[in-house]
C-alpha positions in Angstrom: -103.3 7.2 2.1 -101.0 7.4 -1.0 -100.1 10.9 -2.0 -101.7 10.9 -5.6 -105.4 10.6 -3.2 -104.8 13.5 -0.9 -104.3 15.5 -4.3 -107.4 14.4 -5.5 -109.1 15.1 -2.6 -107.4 18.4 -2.1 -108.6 19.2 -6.1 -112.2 18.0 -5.6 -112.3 20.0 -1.9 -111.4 23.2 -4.2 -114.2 22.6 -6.3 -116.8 21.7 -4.0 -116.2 24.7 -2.2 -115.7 27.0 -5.3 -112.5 28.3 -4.2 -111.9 30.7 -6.8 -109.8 33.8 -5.1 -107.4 34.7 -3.2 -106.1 35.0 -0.1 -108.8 31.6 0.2 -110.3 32.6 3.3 -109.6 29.3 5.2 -111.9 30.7 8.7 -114.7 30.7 6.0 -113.7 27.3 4.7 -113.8 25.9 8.2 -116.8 27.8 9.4 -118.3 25.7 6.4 -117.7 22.6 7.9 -119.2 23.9 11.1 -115.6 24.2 12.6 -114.9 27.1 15.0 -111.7 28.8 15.2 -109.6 30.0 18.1 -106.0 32.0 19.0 -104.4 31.1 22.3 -101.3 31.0 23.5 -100.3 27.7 22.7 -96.8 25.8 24.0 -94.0 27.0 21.4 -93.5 23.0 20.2 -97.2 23.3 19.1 -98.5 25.1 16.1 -102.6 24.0 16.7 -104.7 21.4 16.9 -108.2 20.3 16.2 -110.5 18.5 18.0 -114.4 17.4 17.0 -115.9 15.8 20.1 -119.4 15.2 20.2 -119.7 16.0 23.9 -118.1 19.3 24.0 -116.0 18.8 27.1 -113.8 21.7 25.8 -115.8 24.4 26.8 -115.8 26.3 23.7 -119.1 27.5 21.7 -118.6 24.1 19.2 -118.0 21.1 19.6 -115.6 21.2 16.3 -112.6 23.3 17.1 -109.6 24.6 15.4 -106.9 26.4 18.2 -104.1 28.0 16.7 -101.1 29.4 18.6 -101.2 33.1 18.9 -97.8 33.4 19.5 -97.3 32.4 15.5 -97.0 35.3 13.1 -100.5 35.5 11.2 -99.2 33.9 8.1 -98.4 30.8 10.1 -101.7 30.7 12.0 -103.1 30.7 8.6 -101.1 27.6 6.8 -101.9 25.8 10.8 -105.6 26.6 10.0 -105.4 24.9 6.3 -103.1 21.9 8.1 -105.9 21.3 10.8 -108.8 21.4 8.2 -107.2 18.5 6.2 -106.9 16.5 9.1 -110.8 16.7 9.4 -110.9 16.4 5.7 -108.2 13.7 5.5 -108.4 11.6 9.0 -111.5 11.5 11.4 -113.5 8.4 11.8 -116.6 7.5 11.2 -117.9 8.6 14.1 -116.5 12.2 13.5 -114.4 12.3 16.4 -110.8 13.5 15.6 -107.6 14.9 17.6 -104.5 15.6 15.8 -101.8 18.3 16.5 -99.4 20.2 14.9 -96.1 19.9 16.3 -93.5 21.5 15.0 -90.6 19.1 13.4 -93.4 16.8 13.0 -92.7 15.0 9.6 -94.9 11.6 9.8 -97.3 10.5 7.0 -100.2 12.1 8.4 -98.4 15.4 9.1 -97.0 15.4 5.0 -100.7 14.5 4.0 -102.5 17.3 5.5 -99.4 19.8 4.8 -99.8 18.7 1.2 -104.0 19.3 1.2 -103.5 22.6 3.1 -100.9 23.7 0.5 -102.8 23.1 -1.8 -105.9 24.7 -1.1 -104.5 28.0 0.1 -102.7 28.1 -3.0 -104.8 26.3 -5.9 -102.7 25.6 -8.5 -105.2 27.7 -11.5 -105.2 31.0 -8.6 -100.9 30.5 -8.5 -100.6 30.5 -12.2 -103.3 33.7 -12.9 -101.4 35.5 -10.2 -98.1 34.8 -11.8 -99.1 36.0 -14.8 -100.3 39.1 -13.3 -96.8 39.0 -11.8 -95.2 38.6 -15.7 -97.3 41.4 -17.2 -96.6 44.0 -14.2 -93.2 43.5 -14.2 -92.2 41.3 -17.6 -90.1 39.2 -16.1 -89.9 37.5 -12.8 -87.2 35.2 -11.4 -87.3 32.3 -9.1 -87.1 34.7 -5.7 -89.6 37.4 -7.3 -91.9 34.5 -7.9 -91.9 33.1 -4.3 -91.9 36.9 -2.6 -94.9 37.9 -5.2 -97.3 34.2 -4.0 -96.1 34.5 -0.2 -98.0 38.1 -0.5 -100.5 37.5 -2.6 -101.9 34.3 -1.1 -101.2 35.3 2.7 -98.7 32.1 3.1 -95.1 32.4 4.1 -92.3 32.5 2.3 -91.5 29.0 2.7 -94.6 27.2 1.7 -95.0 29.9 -1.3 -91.5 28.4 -2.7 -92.1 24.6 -1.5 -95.4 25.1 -3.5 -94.0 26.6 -6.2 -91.3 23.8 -6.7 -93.9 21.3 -6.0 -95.6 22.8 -9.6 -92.1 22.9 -11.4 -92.9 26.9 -11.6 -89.1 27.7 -9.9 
């Protein structure tokens, strides 16, 4: 899938669901989609996963299931959540059966695809620019590491994918 798609899908995913504040509370999002979400301890290579089987051989209480590692601070588990979500979005078949993992490291085309959807609705463009304003009129000037600090808080993402988002939008 080119990258210019998973945008588009990512933009018309944010509408459909009227995501129109934030944090985005992604558990909702999922819940939505009839996903359920889990915290275990997970392996440390291994972020989460997500797995839609139509038997429900798992032995949880859906047969669509997010597991995010517990041992991640709650900020990670929550960018994980978003990650696993586009791979439904993004990547199961037809017959809605899907298994993809989050390792970490992981950099294929897949892995970029559902990092850039899950950016991307945790932090909607529209949401990052009213909160920077906010940011502006509080303060009346913000630099580059004020601006990342102020969207890792306000949006409930790390520091990390606040500033790779950020840059992404040309807004550092």
């Amino acid at each position: 899938m080119q990258i210019k798609d998973v945008k588009q899908k990512a933009l018309d995913y944010c509408k459909e669901k009227e995501i129109e504040n934030y944090p985005v509370n992604i558990v909702h999002l999922c819940n939505l989609e009839k996903i359920s979400v889990f915290e275990k301890y997970l392996p440390p290579e291994v972020s989460g996963f997500i797995v839609t089987d139509k038997k429900n051989v798992l032995n949880y209480d859906s047969n669509k299931v997010i597991v995010v590692n517990l041992s991640d601070s709650a900020r990670r588990r929550r960018f994980t959540i978003a990650h696993e979500l586009a791979h439904y979005i993004l990547h199961r078949n037809n017959e809605d059966e899907l298994f993809a993992h989050r390792d970490v490291g992981n950099n294929s085309n897949i892995e970029i695809e559902a990092n850039i959807f899950a950016s991307m609705i945790l932090m909607p463009e529209n949401l990052i620019e009213k909160s920077l304003d906010n940011l502006i009129e509080l303060q009346g000037y913000a630099d580059s590491f004020e601006k990342v600090n102020w969207i890792s808080s306000q949006f409930a993402v790390s520091p990390a994918a606040a500033e790779v988002r950020l840059s992404q939008l040309g807004l550092i």
